[in-house]
LOKOL-467874 format. One line per field, with one value per residue (C-alpha): residue number from 0; residue in three letters; x, y, z. Coordinates in pm, whole numbers, plus 50000, padded with zeros to 5 digits. Layout:
N
i <- (NUM;...)
aa <- (ALA;...)
c1 <- (X;...)
c2 <- (Y;...)
c3 <- (Z;...)
This chain:
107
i <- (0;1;2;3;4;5;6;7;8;9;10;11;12;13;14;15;16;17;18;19;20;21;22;23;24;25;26;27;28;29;30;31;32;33;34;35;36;37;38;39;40;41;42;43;44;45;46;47;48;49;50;51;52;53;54;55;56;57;58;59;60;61;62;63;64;65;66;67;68;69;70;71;72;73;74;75;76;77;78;79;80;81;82;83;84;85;86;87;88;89;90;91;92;93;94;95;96;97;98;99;100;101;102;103;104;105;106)
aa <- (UNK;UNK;UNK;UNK;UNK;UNK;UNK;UNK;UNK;UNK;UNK;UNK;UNK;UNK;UNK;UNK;UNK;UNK;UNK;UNK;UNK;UNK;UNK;UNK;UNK;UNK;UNK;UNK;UNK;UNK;UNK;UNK;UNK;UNK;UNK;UNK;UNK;UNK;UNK;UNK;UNK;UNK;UNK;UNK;UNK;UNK;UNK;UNK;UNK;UNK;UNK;UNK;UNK;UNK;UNK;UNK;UNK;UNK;UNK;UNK;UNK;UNK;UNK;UNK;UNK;UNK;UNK;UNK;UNK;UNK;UNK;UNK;UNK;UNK;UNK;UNK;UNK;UNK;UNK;UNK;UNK;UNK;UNK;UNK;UNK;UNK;UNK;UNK;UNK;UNK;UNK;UNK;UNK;UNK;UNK;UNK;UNK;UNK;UNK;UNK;UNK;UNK;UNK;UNK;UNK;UNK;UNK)
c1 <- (24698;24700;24904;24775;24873;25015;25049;25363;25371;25586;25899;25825;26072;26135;26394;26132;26128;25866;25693;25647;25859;25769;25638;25491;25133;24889;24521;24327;24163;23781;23682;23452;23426;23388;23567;23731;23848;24090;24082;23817;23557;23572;23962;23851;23886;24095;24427;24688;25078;25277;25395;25593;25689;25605;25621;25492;25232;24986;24682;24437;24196;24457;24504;24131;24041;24384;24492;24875;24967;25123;25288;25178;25372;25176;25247;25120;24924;24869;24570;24417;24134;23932;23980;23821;23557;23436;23284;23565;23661;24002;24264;24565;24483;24571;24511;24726;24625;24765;24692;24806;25032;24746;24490;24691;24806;25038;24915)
c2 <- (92041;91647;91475;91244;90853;90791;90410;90381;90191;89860;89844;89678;89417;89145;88957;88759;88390;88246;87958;87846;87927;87877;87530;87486;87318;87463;87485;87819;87834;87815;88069;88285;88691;88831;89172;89283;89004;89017;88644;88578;88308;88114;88004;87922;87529;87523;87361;87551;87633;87921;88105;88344;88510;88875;89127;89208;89461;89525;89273;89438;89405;89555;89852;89892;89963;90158;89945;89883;89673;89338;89231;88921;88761;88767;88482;88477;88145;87971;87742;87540;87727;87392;87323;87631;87631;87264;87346;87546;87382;87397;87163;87387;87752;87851;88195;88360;88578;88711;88569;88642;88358;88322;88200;87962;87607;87336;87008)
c3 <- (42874;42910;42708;42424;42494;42127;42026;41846;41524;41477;41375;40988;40929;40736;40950;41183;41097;40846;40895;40529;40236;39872;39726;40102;40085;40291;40373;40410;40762;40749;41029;41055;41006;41324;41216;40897;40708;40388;40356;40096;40084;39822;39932;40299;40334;40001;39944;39787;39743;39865;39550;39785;40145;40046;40378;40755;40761;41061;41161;40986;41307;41481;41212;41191;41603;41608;41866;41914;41605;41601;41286;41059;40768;40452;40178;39815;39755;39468;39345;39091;38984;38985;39318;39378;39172;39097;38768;38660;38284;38300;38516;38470;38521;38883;39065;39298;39608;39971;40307;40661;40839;41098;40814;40692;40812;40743;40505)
């Protein structure tokens, strides 16, 4: 009987370095889908704050073709709901949401 190659799963940890902490401004990355994406559209291209550095969990790529998994820092963000939505009637109601390090950069 051969044995089966098993891929064994990061260690989860939340000792790595971050590279923004909260009140950080940054910009969500406007890239395209070419896989599975939890990085919705209507942030892409938007400015925002980080709210909080919440955990490392798997790239999601990575978790979704079972290939060996590589840890990402994932950061609540928050923005003005007008900058998101142009229209949007109110200037002081905001809306908070998760993003991977790797979609976000520094402003």
């Amino acid at each position: 009987m051969k044995d089966k190659k098993t891929s064994k799963a990061p260690e989860k940890t939340d000792n790595a370095p971050a590279r923004f902490k909260a009140g950080d401004r940054v910009r969500v990355k406007d890239l395209p889908n070419m896989f599975y994406s939890r990085t919705q559209m209507y942030a892409r291209g938007v400015l925002g704050t980080i709210a909080a550095r919440t955990y490392q969990d798997l790239i999601p790529e990575d978790e979704a073709f079972n290939r060996d998994g590589r840890l990402e820092q994932y950061y609540i963000v928050r923005f003005r709901q007008k900058d998101l939505w142009e229209e949007y009637p109110s200037e002081k109601d905001t809306l908070q949401t998760e993003f991977p390090d790797r979609w976000l950069e520094a402003v």
